[in-house]
N, C-alpha and C positions, 0 to 999 in steps of 0.2 A: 494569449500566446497565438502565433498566428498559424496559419497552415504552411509556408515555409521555416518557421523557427520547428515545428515538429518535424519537416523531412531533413532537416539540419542534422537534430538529435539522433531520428534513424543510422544515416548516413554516419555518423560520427561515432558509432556503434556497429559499423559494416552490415545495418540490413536492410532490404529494399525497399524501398518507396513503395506503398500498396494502400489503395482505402481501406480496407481491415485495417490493418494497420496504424492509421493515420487517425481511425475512428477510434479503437481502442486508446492509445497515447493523448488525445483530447479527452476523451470520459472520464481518463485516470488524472487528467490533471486539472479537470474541472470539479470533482467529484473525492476527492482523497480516503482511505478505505475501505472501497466496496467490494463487494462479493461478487462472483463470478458470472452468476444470476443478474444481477443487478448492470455490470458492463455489459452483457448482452442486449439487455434490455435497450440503457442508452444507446448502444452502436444501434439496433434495432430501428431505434424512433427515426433517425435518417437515411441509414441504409439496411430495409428491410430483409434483402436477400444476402447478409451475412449471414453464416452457419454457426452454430456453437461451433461444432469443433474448428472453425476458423479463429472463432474468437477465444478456444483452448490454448488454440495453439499459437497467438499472436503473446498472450500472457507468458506461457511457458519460451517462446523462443525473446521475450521482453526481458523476462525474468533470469534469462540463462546470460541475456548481453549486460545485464545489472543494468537495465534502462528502467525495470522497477521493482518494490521491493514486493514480497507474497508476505505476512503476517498471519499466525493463527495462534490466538490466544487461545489457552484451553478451553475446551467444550467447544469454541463457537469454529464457525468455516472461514476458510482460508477468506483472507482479503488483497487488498494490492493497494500500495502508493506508489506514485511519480517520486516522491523523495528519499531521495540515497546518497549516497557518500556521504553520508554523517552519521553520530553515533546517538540517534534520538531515540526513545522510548515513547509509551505510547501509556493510555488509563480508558481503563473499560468500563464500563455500566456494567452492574450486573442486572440490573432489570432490563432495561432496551437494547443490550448491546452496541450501543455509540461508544466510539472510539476518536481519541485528541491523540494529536501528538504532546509528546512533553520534554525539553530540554535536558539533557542532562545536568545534573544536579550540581556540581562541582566543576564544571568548566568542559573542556574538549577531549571528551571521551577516556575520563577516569579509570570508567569503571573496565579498562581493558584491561585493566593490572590486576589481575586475580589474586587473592590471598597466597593461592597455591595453585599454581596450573598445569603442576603433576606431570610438566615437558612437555605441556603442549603449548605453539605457538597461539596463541589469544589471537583474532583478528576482526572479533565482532560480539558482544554484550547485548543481550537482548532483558530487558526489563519492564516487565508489566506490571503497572499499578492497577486494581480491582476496587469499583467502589460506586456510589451512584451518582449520574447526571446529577444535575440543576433540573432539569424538568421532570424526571422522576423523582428525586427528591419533594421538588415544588405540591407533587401529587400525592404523596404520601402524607404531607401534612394535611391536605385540604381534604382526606377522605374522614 
């Protein structure tokens, strides 16, 4: 993706063009999700003089324009992807905590129809699969 196809998406979400900015929304979509620690870090490697709370607050005003999504499966920290408007799910390690996306099971966002949703409007399904990688598995056997 290029560095105009990212100030596209800004813009296309009313917010302004800023290298914070521009570096955060390339980490998160080179990178799918990482932790808040971790976007630091990458924005860091090219543009040193970012601040955490720059890059707080680039996530939070990201996260508020739905330009990405925040995830926190239980126990672990919040994380971020560039992929939204869809109704994907995600499968966690419990040993390394790596996280996949995963399709929805049944086609385009089934799982919105709730058995029973007690009046409330349904407009988002979140579903965590728990279980281990392929490389932590791979390591459990060879021990």
């Amino acid at each position: 993706m290029t560095s105009s196809d990212l100030e596209t998406q800004l813009r296309a979400v009313s917010l302004r063009v800023t290298r914070p900015r521009l570096a955060v929304l390339a980490a998160l979509r080179e990178h799918p999700h990482v932790d808040t620690e971790t976007v630091i870090t990458l924005v860091r490697a090219d543009h040193p003089k970012v601040s955490h709370q720059a890059v707080y607050d680039v996530l939070r005003a990201f996260t508020d324009a739905g330009l990405v999504r925040r995830i926190q499966p239980a126990g672990a920290t919040a994380r971020y992807e560039s992929r939204v408007g869809d109704n994907h799910h995600h499968v966690v390690c419990r040993s390394c905590g790596a996280i996949a996306d995963v399709e929805c099971a049944v086609g385009t966002a089934p799982c919105l129809t709730a058995s029973d949703d007690h009046g409330f409007v349904v407009d988002e399904a979140e579903v965590v699969y728990w279980g281990t990688c392929p490389e932590c598995a791979t390591e459990r056997i060879s021990q």
